[in-house]
C-alpha positions in Angstrom: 19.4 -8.6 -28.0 21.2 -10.8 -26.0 19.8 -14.5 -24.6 20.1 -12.7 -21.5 18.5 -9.7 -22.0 15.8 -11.9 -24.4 15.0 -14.2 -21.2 14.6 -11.3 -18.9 12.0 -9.5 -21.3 9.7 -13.1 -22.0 10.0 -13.2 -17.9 8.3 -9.7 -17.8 5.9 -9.9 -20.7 4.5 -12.4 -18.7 4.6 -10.6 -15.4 3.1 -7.7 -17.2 0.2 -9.7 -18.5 -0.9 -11.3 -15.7 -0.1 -7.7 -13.1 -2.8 -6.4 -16.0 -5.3 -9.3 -15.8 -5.3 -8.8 -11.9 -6.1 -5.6 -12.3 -9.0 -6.1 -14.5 -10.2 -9.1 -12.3 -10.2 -7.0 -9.2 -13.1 -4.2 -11.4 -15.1 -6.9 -12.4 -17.6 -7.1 -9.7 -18.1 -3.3 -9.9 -20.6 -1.0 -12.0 -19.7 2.0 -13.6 -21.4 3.9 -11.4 -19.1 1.9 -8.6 -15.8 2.5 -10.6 -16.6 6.2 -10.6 -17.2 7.3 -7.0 -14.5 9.0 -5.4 -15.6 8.4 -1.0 -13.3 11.1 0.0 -9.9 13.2 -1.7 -6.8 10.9 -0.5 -8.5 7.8 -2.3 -9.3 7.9 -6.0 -12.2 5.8 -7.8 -11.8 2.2 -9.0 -12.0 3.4 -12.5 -9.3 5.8 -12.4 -6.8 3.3 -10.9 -7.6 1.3 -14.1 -6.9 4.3 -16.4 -3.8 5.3 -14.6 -1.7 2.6 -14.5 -2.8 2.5 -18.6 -1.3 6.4 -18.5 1.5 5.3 -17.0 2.7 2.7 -19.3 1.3 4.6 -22.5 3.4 7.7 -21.3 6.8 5.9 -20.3 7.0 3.2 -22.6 4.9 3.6 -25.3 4.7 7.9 -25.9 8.4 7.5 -25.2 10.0 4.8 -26.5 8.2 3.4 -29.6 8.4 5.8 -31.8 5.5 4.6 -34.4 2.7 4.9 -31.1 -0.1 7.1 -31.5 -1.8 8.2 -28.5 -5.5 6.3 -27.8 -7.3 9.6 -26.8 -4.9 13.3 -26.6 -7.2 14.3 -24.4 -6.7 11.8 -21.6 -2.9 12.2 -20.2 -4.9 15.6 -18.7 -7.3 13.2 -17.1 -5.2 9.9 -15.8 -1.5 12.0 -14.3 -1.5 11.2 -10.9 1.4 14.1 -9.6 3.7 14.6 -12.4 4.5 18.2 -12.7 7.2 17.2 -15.6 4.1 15.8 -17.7 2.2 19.2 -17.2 -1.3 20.5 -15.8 -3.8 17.7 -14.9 -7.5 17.1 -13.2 -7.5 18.2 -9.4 -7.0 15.1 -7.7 -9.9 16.1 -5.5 -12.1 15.8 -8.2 -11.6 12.7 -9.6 -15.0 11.4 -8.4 -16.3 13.7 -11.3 -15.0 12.1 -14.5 -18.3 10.0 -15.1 -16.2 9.9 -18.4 -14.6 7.9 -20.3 -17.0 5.1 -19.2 -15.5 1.8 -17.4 -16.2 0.1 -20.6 -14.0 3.1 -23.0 -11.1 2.6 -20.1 -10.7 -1.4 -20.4 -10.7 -0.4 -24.3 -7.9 1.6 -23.6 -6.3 -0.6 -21.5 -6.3 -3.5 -23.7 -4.9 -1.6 -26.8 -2.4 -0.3 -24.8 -1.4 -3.9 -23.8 -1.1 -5.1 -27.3 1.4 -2.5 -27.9 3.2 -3.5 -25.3 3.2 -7.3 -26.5 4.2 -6.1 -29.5 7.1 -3.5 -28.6 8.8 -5.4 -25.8 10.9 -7.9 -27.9 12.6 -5.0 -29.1 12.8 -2.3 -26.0 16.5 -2.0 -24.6 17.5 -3.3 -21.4 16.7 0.6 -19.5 13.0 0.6 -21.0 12.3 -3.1 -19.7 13.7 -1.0 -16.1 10.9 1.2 -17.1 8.6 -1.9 -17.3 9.6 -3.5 -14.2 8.9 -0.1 -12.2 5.1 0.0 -14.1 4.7 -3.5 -13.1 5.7 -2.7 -9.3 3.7 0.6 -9.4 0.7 -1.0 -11.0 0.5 -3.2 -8.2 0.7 -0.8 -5.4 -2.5 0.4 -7.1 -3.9 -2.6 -6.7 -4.0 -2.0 -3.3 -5.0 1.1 -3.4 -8.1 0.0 -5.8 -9.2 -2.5 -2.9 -8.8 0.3 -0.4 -10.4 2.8 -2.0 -13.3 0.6 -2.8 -14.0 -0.6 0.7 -13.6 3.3 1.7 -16.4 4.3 -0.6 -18.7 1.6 0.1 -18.6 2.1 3.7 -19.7 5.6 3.0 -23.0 3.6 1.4 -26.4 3.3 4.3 -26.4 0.3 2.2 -23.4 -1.2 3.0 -22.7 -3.0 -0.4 -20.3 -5.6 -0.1 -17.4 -6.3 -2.6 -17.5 -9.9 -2.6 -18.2 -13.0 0.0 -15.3 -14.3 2.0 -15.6 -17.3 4.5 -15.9 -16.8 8.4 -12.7 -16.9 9.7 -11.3 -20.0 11.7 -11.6 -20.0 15.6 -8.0 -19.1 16.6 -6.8 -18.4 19.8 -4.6 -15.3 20.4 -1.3 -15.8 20.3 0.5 -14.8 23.2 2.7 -11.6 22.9 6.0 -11.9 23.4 9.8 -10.0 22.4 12.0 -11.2 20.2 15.9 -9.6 20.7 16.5 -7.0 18.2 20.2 -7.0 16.5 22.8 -4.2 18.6 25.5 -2.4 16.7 26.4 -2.1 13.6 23.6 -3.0 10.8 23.0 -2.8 7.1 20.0 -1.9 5.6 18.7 -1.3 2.7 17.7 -2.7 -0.6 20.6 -5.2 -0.9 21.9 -6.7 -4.6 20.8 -6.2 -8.4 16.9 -7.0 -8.2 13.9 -4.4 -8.1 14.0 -1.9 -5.2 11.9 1.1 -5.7 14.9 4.3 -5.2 13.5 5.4 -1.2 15.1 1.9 -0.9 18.6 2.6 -1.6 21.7 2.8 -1.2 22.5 0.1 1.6 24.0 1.7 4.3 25.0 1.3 7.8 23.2 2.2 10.8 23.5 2.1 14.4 21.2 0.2 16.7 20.7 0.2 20.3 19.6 -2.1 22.4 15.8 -3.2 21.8 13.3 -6.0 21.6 10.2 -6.1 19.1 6.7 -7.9 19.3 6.1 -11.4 18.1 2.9 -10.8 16.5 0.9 -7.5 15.7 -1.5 -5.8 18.3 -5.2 -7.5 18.2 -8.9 -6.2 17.8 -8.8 -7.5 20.8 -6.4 -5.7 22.8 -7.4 -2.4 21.0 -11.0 -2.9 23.0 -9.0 -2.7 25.9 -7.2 0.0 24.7 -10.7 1.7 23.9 -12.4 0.5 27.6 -9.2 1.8 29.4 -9.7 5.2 28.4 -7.0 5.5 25.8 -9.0 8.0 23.4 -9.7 10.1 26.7 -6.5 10.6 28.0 -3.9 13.4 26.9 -1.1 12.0 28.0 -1.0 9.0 25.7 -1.5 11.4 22.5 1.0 13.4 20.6 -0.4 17.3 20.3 -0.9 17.1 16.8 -2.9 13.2 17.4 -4.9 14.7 20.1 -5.8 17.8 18.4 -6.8 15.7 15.2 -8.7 13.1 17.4 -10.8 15.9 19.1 -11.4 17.8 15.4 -12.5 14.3 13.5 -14.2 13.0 16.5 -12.2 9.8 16.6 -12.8 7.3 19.0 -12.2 3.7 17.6 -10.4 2.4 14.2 -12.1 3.2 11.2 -15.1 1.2 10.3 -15.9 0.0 14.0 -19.4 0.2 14.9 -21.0 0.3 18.4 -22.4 -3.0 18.0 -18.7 -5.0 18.0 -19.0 -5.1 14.2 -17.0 -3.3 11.2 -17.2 -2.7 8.2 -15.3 -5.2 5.5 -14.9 -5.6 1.8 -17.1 -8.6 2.7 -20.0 -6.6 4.5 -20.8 -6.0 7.8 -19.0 -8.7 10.2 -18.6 -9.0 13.8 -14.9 -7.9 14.7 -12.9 -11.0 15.1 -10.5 -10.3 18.6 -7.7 -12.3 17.5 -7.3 -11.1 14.0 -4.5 -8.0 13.7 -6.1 -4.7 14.1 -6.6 -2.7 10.7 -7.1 1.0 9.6 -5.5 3.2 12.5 -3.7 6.4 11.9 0.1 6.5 12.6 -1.0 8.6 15.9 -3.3 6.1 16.7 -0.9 3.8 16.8 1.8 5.5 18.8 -1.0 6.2 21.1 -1.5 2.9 22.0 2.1 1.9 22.1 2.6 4.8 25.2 -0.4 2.8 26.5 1.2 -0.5 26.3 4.4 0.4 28.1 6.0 0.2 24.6 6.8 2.3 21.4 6.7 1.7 17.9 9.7 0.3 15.7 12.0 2.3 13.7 12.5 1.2 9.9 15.8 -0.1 10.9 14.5 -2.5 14.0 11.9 -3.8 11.9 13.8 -4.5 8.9 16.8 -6.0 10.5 14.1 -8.3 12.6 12.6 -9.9 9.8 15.4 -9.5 7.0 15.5 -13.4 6.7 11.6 -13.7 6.7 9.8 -15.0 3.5 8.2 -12.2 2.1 5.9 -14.3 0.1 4.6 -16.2 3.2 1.3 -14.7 4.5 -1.9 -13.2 4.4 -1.6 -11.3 1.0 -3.3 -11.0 -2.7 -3.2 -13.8 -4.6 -6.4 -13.3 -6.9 -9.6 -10.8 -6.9 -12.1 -10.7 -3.8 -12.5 -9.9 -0.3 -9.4 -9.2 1.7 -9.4 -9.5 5.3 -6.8 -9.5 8.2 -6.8 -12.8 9.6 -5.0 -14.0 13.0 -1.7 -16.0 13.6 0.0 -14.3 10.3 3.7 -13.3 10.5 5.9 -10.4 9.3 4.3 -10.2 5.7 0.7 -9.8 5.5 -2.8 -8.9 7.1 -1.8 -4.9 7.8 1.1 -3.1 7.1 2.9 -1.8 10.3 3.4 1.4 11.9 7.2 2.7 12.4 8.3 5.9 14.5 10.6 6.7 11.4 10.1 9.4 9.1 10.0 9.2 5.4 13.5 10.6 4.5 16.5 9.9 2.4 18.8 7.5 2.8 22.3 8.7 2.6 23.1 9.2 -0.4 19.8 9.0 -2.3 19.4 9.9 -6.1 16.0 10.2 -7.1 15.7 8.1 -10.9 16.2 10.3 -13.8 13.7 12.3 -15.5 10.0 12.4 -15.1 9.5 9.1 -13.1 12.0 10.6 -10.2 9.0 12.5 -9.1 7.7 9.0 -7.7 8.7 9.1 -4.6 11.7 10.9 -3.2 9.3 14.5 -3.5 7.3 13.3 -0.8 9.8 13.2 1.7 7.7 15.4 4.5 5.6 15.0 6.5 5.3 11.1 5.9 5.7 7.9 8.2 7.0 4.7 6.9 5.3 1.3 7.3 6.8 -2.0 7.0 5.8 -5.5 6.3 2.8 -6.0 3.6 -1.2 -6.0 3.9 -3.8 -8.6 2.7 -4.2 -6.4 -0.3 -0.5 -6.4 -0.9 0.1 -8.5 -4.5 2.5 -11.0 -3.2 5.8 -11.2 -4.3 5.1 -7.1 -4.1 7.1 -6.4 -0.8 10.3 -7.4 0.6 12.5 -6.4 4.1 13.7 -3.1 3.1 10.7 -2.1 1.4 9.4 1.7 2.7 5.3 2.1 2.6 4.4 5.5 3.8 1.9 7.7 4.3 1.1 10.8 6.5 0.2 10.2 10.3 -3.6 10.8 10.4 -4.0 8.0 7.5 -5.8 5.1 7.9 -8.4 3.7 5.2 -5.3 1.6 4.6 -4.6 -1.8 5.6 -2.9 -0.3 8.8 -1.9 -1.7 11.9 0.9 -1.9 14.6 3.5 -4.0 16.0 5.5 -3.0 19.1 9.0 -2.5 20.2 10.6 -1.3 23.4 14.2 -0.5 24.3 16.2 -3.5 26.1 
C-alpha cells in the first residue's frame, strides 16, 4: 500500500472509531424497552439504528471484502436491511417496533465484534473498499440523526413525556431582524466540486441558470410562525397547495409538530416553553411553502441556496458534537439548528450515475416524490454536511429537524 493510501486508511480508522463510539454514546441513556419502540412507520427504533449501520458495514466491507469473515448471526441481514432489494427479502419496515429481539445488549455485542474486524482488515482493504468505508462512515452518521429524531418522535407519543437528557435554558436573544441578501444572476456552478466525499445525488457539477432573486438572512422564528398561526394561515385556502390543504384537513394539523396549547413543545429535553427567537423546527415541506405565500415570499431552490452560502463554514453552527439534548437555538447561520425547506424536487443532476452495485440503491431510487433541504440541523454530526449537500424527504415530513428560510424574486 502506498504512504498515501496508508495515511488515508489510519485517517479513517480513526473516523470510523470515533463515528461508532458516537453512536453508542447517543443509546446510552436509553433502556431496551426505549431502543425498541418504533412511535410511528417513517421512523425506526433506537436499537435498530444501532444494528443497521453494523449490517451495513458487516455486509459491504466485511461479507464482501474479507474473505476469512464469518457472519455474527445468518439470521440477522433479514432483520437489519433497510431498502436493499439487491440483498434480498427483509422485515417490513413498518414493523420494526416488533423485534424486542436481539436485545440492546446482543446488538452492542455485535456491534463491537464487527468493529474489531474492521480494525483488523483495514490496513489491508484497497483504495475502493476504504470508498466503501467513507460512504458507511457518512451514512452512519445520517443515522445519527435519524436515532435523535426518532427518539424524541416516540417519546412525545409517551403521557409521560420522558425526557432524553437535560440541556440548559437558552440565552435571552433578541430576534434578529430579517433581511435579503442578493442572490448570484447568470451563469452558476453547482454541485459537489473536487475529489473529497460527496454522496452521488451530489454530482456531477454542472451549470445552471439563475434569475434574479434575494434570500433571507436568518431562518423564520417560533415567533413569526405564531403570527403565522394568529393570522389565520392554517384557515385559509389560498395559502395551501391542494395536496397541503387536503393533508392539513385529513391529519388535523394546525401548528408544527410538538406545539402544545399552552406556548410549550415538546423537546428531547422535556417539556419547555417555545423560545420566539429560536428557528422554527418540525414543519412539513407544505407547511412551509404555506407560510412563504403568507410572507409575500417563496421558498429557495437548491441552486439559490447553495450558491448563497457556498463560501459558508459548514462546521460553524448549532450542530452534534457529542450525545444529549439537541435543540434549535437563535442567531445561528447557514449550517445548523433545522435543515431548510427548498421548492426543488429531488431529481438527477445531469448526468447522474447512481454508484455500482448494491449500494447504488442509496439514494438515486428515491427520486419521486421527494423535496430537498439544505443547510444542516442540531442533530447533524458536524463536519457531516457541506454547500451542495441534498437532504430530502417527501412534503408532508416533519419529525425532522425542519424548518424554513425565505427567498423572493428581485
Amino acid at each position: 500500500m502506498a504512504r498515501s493510501d496508508e495515511d488515508r486508511g489510519a485517517g479513517l480508522a480513526e473516523r470510523l472509531a470515533t463515528t461508532r463510539e458516537l453512536t453508542l454514546d447517543l443509546a446510552e441513556p436509553l433502556s431496551d424497552a426505549d431502543a425498541t419502540v418504533q412511535p410511528h412507520p417513517d421512523a425506526s427504533p433506537a436499537k435498530w439504528h444501532l444494528a443497521h449501520t453494523t449490517w451495513f458495514f458487516e455486509t459491504f466491507i466485511l461479507r464482501d471484502h474479507v474473505p476469512s469473515y464469518r457472519l455474527f448471526d445468518e439470521r440477522w441481514p433479514y432483520l437489519f436491511n433497510s431498502y436493499y432489494n439487491g440483498e434480498g427479502e427483509r422485515h417490513a419496515r413498518p414493523k420494526r417496533g416488533m423485534l424486542s429481539r436481539p436485545s440492546l445488549d446482543e446488538v452492542r455485542s455485535w456491534r463491537l465484534s464487527v468493529d474489531a474486524a474492521l480494525q483488523s482488515a483495514l490496513p489491508q482493504l484497497p483504495p475502493e473498499v476504504l470508498q466503501l468505508i467513507e460512504l458507511g462512515i457518512n451514512h452512519e452518521q445520517q443515522h445519527q440523526e435519524l436515532f435523535l429524531t426518532d427518539i424524541l418522535a416516540a417519546f412525545a407519543e409517551n403521557p409521560l413525556e420522558p425526557a432524553y437528557g437535560a440541556a440548559d435554558q437558552p440565552a435571552c436573544y433578541a430576534t434578529e431582524p430579517l433581511g435579503w441578501i442578493d442572490g448570484q444572476v447568470g451563469e452558476a456552478e453547482i454541485g459537489a466540486a473536487g475529489s473529497g466525499f460527496a454522496f452521488d445525488c451530489e454530482r456531477p457539477r454542472h451549470k445552471t441558470l439563475l434569475a434574479p432573486h434575494k434570500i433571507a438572512n436568518r431562518c423564520v422564528t417560533n415567533g413569526e410562525w405564531q403570527q403565522f398561526i394568529e393570522d389565520g394561515g392554517y384557515g385559509t385556502p389560498t395559502l395551501w397547495l391542494s395536496d397541503g390543504w387536503d393533508w392539513i384537513n385529513r391529519e388535523g394539523v394546525d401548528r408544527p409538530l410538538y406545539w402544545h396549547d399552552d406556548g410549550s413543545s415538546f423537546t428531547l429535553a422535556g417539556r419547555r416553553e417555545i423560545d420566539r427567537a429560536a428557528p422554527v423546527s418540525h414543519v412539513s415541506y407544505y407547511e412551509a411553502d404555506a407560510f412563504a405565500r403568507w410572507a409575500g415570499a417563496r421558498l429557495p431552490t437548491d441552486a439559490e441556496w447553495e450558491t448563497a452560502f457556498a463560501s459558508a463554514d459548514a462546521l460553524v453552527g448549532n450542530q452534534l458534537d457529542r450525545a444529549g439534548p439537541a435543540l434549535p437555538r437563535p442567531g445561528g447561520g447557514p449550517f445548523g439548528d433545522v435543515w431548510q425547506w427548498t421548492g426543488s424536487a429531488f431529481l438527477s443532476y445531469p448526468g447522474f450515475k447512481p454508484e455500482t452495485g448494491t449500494v447504488g440503491e442509496y439514494n438515486g431510487k428515491f427520486m419521486s416524490g421527494q423535496m430537498v433541504l439544505k443547510g444542516a440541523s442540531c442533530a447533524t454530526p458536524r463536519g457531516h454536511s457541506r454547500p451542495g449537500y441534498r437532504n430530502f424527504f417527501p412534503p408532508a415530513a416533519r419529525w425532522q429537524f425542519t424548518g424554513v428560510r425565505l427567498a423572493r424574486d428581485a
